[in-house]
FITOR-541547 format. One record per residue: residue in three letters; x, y, z negated of N, C-alpha, C, O in turn; residue number from 1. Coordinates in steps of 0.001 Angstrom, whole numbers. Layout:
% FITOR-541547
+--------+---------+---------+---------+---------+---------+---------+---------+---------+---------+---------+---------+---------+-----+
: residu :    n_xx :    n_yy :    n_zz :   ca_xx :   ca_yy :   ca_zz :    c_xx :    c_yy :    c_zz :    o_xx :    o_yy :    o_zz : num :
+--------+---------+---------+---------+---------+---------+---------+---------+---------+---------+---------+---------+---------+-----+
:    ala :       X :       Y :       Z :       X :       Y :       Z :       X :       Y :       Z :       X :       Y :       Z : NUM :
...
+--------+---------+---------+---------+---------+---------+---------+---------+---------+---------+---------+---------+---------+-----+
% end
This chain:
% FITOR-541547
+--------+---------+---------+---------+---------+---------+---------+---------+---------+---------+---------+---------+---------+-----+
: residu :    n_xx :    n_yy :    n_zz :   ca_xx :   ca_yy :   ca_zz :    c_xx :    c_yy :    c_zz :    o_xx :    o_yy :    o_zz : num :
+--------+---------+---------+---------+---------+---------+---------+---------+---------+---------+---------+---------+---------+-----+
:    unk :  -17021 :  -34574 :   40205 :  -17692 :  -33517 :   39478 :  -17807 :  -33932 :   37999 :  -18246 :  -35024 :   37638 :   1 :
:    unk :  -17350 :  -32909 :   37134 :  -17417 :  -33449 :   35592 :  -18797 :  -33251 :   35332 :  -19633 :  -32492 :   35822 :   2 :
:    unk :  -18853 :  -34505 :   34042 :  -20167 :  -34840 :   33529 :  -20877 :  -33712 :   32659 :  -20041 :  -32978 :   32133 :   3 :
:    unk :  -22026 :  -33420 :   32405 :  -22090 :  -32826 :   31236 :  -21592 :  -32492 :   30128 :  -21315 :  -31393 :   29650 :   4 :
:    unk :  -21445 :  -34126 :   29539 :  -20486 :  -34056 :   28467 :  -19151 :  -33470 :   28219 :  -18728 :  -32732 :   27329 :   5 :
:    unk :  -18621 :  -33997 :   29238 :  -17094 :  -33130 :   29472 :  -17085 :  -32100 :   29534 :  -16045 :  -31584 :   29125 :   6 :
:    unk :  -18519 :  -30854 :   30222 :  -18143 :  -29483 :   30328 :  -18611 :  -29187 :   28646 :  -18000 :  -28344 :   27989 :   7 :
:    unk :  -19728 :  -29960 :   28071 :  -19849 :  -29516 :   26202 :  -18698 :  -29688 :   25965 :  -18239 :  -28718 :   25362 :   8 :
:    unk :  -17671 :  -30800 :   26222 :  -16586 :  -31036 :   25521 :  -15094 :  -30078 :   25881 :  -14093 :  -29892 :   25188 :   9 :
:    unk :  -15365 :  -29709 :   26925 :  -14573 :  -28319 :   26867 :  -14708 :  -27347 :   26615 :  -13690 :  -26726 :   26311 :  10 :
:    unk :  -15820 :  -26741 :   26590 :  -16031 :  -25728 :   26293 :  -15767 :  -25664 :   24288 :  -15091 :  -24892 :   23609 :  11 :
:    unk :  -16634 :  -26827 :   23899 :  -16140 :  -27231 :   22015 :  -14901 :  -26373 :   22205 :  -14589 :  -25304 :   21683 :  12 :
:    unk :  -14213 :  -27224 :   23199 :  -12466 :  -26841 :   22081 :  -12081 :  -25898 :   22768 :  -11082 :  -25452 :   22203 :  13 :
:    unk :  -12376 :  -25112 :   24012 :  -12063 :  -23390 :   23941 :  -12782 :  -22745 :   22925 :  -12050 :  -21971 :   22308 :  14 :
:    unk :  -13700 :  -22764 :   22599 :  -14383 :  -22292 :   21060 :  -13865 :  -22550 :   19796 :  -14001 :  -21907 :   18755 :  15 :
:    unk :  -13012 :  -23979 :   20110 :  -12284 :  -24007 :   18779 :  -10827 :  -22971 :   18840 :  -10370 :  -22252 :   17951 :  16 :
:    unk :  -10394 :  -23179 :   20046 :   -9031 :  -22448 :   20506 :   -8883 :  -20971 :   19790 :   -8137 :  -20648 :   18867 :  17 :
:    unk :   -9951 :  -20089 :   20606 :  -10355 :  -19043 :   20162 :  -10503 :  -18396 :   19008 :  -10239 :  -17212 :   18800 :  18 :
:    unk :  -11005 :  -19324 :   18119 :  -11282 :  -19489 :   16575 :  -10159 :  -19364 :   15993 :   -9889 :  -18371 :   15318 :  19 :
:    unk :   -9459 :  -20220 :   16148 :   -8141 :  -20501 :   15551 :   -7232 :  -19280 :   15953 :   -6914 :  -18406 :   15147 :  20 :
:    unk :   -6872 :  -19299 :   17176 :   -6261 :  -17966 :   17497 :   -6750 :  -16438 :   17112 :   -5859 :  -15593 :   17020 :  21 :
:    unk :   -8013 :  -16066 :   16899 :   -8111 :  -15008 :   16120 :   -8162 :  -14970 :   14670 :   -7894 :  -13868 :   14190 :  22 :
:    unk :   -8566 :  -16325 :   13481 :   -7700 :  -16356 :   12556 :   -6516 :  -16146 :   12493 :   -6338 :  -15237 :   11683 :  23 :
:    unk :   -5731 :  -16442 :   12849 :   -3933 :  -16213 :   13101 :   -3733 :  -14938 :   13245 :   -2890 :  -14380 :   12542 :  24 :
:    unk :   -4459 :  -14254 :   14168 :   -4136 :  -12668 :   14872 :   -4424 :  -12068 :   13338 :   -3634 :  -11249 :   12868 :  25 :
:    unk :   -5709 :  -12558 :   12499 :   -5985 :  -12041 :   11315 :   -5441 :  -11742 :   10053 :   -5378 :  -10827 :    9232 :  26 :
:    unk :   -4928 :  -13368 :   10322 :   -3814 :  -13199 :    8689 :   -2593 :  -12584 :    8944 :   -1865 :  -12384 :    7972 :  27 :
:    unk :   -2021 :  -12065 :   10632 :    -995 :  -11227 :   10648 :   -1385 :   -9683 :   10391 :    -733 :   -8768 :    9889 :  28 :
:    unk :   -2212 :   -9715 :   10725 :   -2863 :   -8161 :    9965 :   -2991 :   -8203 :    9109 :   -2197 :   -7416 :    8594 :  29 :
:    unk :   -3793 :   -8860 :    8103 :   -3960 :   -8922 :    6833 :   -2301 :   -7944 :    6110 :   -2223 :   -6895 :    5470 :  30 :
:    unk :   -1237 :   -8898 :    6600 :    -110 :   -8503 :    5782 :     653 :   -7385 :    6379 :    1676 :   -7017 :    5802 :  31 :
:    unk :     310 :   -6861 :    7358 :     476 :   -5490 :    8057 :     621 :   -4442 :    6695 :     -91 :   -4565 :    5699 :  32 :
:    unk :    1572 :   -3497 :    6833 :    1192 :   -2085 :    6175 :     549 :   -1419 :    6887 :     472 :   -1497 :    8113 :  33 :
:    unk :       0 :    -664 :    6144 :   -1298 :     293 :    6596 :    -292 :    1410 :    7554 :     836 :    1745 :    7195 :  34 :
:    unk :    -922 :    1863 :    8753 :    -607 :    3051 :    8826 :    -127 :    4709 :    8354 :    -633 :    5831 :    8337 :  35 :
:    unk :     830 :    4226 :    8093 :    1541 :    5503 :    6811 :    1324 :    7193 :    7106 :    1026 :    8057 :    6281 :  36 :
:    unk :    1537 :    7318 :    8330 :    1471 :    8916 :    8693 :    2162 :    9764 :    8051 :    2306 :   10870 :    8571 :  37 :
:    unk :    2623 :    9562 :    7080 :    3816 :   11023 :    6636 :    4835 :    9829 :    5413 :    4355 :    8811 :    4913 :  38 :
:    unk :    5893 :   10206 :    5244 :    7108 :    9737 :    4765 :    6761 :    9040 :    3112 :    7473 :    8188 :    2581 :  39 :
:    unk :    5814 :    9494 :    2646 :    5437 :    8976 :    1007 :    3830 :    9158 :    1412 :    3317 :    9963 :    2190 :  40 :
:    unk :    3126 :    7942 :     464 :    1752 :    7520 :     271 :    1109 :    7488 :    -739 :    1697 :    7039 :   -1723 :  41 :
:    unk :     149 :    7789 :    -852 :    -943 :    7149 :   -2412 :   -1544 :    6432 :   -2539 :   -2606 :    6395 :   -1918 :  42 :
:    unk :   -1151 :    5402 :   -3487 :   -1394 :    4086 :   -3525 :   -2330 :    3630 :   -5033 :   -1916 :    3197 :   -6109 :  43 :
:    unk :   -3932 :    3988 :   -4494 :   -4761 :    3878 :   -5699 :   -4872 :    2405 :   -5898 :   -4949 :    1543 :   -5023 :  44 :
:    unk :   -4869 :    2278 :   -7027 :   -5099 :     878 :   -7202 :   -6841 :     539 :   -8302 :   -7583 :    1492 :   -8540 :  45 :
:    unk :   -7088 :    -488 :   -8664 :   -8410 :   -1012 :   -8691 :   -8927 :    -683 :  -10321 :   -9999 :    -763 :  -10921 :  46 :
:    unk :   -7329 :    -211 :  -10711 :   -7310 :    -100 :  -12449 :   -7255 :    1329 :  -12820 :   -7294 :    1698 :  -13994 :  47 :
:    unk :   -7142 :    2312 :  -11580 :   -7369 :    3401 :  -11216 :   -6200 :    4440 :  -11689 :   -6226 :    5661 :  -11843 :  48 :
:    unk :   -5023 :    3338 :  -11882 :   -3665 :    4351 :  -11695 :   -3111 :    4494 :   -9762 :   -3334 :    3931 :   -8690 :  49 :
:    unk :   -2457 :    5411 :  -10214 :   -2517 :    5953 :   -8761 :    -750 :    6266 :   -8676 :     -91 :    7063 :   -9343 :  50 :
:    unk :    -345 :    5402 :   -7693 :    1485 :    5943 :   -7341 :    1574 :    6009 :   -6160 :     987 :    5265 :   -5374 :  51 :
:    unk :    2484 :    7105 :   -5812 :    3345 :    7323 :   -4819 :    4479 :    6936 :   -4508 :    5320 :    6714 :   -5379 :  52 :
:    unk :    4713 :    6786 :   -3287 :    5902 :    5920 :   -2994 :    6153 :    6007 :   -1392 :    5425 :    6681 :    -662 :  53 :
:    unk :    7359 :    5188 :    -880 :    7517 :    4933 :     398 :    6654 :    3393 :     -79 :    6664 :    2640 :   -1053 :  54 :
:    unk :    5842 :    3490 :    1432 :    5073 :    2029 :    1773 :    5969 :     930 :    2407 :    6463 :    1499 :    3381 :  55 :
:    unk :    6400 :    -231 :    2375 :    6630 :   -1629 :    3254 :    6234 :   -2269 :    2651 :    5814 :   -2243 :    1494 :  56 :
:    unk :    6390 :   -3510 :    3993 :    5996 :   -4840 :    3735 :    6352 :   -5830 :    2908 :    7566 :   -5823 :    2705 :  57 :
:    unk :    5993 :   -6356 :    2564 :    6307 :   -7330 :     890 :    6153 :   -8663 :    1335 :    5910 :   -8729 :    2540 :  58 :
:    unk :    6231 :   -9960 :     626 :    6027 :  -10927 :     934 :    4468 :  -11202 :    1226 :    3694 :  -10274 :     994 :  59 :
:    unk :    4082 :  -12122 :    1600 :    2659 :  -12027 :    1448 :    1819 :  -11662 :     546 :    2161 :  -11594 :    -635 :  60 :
:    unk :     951 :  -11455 :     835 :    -373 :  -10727 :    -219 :       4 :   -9718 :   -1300 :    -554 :   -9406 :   -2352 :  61 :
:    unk :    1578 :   -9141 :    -473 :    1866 :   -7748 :   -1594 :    2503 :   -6803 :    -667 :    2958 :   -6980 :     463 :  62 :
:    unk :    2415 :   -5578 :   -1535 :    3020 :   -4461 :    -666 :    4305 :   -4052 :   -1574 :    4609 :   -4395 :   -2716 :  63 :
:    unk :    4917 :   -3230 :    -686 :    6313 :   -3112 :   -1692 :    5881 :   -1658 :   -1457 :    5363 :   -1260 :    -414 :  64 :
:    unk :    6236 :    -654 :   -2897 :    6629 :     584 :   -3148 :    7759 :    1075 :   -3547 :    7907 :    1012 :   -4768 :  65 :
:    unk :    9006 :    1760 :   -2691 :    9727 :    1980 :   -2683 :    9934 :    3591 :   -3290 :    9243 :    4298 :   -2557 :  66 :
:    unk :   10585 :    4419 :   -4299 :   10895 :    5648 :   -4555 :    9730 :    6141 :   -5405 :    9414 :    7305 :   -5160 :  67 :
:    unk :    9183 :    5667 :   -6129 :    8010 :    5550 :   -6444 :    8105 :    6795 :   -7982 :    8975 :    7036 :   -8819 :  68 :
:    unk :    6256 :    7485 :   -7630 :    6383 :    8306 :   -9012 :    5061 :    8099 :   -9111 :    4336 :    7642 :   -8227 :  69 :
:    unk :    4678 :    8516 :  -10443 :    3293 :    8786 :  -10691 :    2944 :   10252 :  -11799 :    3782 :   11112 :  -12072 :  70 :
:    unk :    1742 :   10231 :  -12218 :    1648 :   11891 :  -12212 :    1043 :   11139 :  -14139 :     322 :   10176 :  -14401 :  71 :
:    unk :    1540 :   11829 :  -14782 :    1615 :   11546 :  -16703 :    1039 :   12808 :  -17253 :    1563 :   13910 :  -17094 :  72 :
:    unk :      15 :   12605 :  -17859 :    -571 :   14096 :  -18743 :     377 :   13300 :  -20038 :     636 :   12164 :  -20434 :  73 :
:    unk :     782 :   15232 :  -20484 :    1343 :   15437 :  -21593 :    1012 :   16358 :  -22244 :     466 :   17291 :  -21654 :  74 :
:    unk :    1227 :   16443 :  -23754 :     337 :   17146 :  -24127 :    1497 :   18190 :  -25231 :    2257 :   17618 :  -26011 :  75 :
:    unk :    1460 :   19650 :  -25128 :    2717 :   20513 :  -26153 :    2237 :   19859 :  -27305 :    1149 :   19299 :  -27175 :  76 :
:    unk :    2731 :   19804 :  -28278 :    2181 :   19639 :  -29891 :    2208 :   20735 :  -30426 :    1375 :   20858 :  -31324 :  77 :
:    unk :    3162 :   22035 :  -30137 :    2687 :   22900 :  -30409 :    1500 :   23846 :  -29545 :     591 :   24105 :  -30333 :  78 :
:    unk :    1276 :   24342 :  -28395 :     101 :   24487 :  -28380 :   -1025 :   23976 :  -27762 :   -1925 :   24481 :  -27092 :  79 :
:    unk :    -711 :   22606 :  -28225 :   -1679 :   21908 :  -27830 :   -2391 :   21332 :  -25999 :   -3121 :   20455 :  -25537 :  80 :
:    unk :   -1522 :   22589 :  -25491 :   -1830 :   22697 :  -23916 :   -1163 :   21489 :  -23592 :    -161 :   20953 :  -24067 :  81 :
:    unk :   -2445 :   20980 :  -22087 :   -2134 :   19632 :  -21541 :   -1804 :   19737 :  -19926 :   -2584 :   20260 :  -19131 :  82 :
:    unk :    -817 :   19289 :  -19643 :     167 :   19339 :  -18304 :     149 :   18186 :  -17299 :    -102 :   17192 :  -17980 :  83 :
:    unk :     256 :   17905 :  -16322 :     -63 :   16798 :  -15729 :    1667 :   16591 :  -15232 :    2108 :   17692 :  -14901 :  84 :
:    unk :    2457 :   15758 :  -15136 :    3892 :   15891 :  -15333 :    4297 :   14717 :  -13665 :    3504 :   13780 :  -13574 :  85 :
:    unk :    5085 :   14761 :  -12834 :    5252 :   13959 :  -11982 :    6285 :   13520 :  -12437 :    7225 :   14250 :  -12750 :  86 :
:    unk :    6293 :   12038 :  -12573 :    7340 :   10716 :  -13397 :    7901 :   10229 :  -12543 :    7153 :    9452 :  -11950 :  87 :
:    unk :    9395 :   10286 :  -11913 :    9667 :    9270 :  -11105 :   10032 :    7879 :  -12158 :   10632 :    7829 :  -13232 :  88 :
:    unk :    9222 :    6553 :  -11115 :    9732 :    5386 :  -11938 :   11676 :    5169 :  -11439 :   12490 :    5654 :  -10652 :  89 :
:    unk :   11602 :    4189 :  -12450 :   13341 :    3530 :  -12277 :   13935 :    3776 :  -13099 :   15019 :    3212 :  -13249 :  90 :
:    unk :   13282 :    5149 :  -14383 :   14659 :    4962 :  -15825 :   13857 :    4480 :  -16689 :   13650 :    4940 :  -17812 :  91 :
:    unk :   13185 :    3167 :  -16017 :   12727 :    2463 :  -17496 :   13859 :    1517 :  -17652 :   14714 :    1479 :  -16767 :  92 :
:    unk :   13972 :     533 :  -18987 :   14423 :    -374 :  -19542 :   15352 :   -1111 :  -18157 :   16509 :   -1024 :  -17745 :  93 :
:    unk :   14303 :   -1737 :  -17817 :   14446 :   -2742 :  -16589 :   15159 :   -2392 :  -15146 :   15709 :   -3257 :  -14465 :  94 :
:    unk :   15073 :    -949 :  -14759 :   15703 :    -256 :  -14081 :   15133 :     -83 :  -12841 :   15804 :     444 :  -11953 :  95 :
:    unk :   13652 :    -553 :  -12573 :   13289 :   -1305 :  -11289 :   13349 :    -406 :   -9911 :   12820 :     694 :   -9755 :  96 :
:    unk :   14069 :   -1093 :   -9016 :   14091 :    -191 :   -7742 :   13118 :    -276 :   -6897 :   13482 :     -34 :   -5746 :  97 :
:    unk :   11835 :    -568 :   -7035 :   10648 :    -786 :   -6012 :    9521 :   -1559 :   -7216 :    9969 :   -2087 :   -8233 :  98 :
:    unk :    8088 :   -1518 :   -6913 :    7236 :   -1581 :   -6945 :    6505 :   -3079 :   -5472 :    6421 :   -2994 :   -4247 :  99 :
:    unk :    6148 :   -4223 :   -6435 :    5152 :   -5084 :   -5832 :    4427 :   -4660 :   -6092 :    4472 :   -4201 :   -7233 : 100 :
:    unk :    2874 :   -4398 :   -5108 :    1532 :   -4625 :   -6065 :    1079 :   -5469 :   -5009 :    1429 :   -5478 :   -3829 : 101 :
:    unk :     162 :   -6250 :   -5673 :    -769 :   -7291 :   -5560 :   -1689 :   -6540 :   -4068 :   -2037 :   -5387 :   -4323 : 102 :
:    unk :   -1977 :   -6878 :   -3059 :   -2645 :   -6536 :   -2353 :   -4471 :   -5900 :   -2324 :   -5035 :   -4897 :   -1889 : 103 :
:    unk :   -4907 :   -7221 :   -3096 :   -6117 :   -7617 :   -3784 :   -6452 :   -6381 :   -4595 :   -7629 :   -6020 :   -4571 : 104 :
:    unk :   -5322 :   -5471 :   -5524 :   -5393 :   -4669 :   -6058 :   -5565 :   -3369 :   -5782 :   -6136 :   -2609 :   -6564 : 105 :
:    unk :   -5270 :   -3147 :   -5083 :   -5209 :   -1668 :   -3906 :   -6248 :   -1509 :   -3729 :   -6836 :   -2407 :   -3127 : 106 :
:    unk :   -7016 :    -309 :   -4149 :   -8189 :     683 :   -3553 :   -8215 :    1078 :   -2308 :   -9086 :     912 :   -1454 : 107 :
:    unk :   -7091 :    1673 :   -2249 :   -6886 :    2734 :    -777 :   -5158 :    3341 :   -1131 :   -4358 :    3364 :   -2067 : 108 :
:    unk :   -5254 :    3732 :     153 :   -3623 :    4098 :     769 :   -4186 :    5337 :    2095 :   -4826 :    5337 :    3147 : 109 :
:    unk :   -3428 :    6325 :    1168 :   -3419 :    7889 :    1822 :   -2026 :    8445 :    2435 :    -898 :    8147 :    2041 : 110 :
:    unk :   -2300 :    9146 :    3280 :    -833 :    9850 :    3454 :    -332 :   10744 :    2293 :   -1076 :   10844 :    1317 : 111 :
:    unk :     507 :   11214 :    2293 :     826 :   12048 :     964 :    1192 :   13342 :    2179 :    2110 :   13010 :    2930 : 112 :
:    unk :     763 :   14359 :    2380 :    1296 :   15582 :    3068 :    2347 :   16255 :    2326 :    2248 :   16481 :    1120 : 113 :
:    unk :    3670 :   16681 :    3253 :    4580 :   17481 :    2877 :    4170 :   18584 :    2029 :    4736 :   18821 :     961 : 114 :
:    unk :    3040 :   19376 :    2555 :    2464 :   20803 :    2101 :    1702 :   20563 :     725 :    1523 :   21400 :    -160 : 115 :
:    unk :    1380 :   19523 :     738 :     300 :   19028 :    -788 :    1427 :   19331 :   -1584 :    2646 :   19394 :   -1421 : 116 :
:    unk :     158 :   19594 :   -3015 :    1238 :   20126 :   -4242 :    2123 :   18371 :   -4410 :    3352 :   18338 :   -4347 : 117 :
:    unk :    1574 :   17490 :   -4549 :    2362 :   16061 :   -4867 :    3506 :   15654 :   -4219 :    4325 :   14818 :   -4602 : 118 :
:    unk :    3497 :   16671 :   -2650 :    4422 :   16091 :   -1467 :    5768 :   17721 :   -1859 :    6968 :   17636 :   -1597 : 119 :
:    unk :    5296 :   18631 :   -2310 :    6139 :   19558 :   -3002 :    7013 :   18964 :   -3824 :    8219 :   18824 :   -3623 : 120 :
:    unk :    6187 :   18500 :   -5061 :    6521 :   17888 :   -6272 :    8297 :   17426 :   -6060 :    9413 :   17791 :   -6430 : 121 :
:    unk :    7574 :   16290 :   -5128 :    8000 :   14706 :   -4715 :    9886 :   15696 :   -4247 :   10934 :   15647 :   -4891 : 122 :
:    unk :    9665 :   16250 :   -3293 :   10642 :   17207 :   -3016 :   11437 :   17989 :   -3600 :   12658 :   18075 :   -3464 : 123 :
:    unk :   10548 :   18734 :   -4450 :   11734 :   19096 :   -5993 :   12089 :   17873 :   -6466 :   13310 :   18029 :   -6499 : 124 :
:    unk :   11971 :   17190 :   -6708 :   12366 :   15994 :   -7171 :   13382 :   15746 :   -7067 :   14253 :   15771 :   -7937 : 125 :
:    unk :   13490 :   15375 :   -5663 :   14476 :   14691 :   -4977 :   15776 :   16173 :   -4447 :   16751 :   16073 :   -3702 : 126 :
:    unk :   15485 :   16862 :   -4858 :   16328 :   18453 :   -4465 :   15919 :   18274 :   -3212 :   16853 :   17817 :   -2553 : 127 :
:    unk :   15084 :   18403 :   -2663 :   15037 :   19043 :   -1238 :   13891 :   20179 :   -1041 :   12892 :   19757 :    -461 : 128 :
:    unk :   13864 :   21408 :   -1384 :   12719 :   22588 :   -1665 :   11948 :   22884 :    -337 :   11053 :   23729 :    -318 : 129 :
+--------+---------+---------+---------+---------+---------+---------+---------+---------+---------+---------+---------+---------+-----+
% end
């Protein structure tokens, strides 16, 4: 019959086991993408610009944004009227085909709906009406 000690001392290290194994289960979630629900997302971030994009997984502690636009007020100079304009990124300088952001940075992550004016937008965009 085991001693006392031995059943404290097993039981310790199933408590440690446990521990350890749901850290692990944790930091694989951690780097999980969020549940997307429709084909493009909104991806607020902490500095309170806001892009759309296809969501995946990135290296650790980042997400990748793929097809990515964001929404630019512009303003006529002649009459002055101000427009809110949907930008796809990729004809900048650099040419970039995707979007890292920092994980840490991210507010929240929405579905983007087909029927929403942004998920319209996104669609003229791309010619598909």
């Amino acid at each position: 019959m085991p001693t006392f000690a031995a059943r404290i001392m097993a039981l310790a290290l199933a408590v440690i086991a446990l521990a350890l194994c749901t850290l692990a289960w944790q930091s694989t979630r951690h780097d999980a993408v969020p549940d997307k629900g429709s084909s493009y997302q909104a991806v607020a971030l902490t500095n309170g610009q806001v892009y759309f994009g296809r969501l995946e997984r990135a290296a650790t502690g980042y997400l990748a944004l793929r097809d990515v636009f964001y929404v630019q007020t512009r303003q006529n100079p002649d009459t002055r009227a101000v427009a809110n304009v949907l930008v796809k990124r990729g004809s900048e300088a650099h040419g970039p085909d995707r979007m890292l952001v920092n994980r840490q940075q991210v507010l929240l992550v929405e579905p983007v709906g087909a029927d929403s004016q942004i998920g319209k937008l996104i669609a003229e965009q791309r010619g598909k009406p």
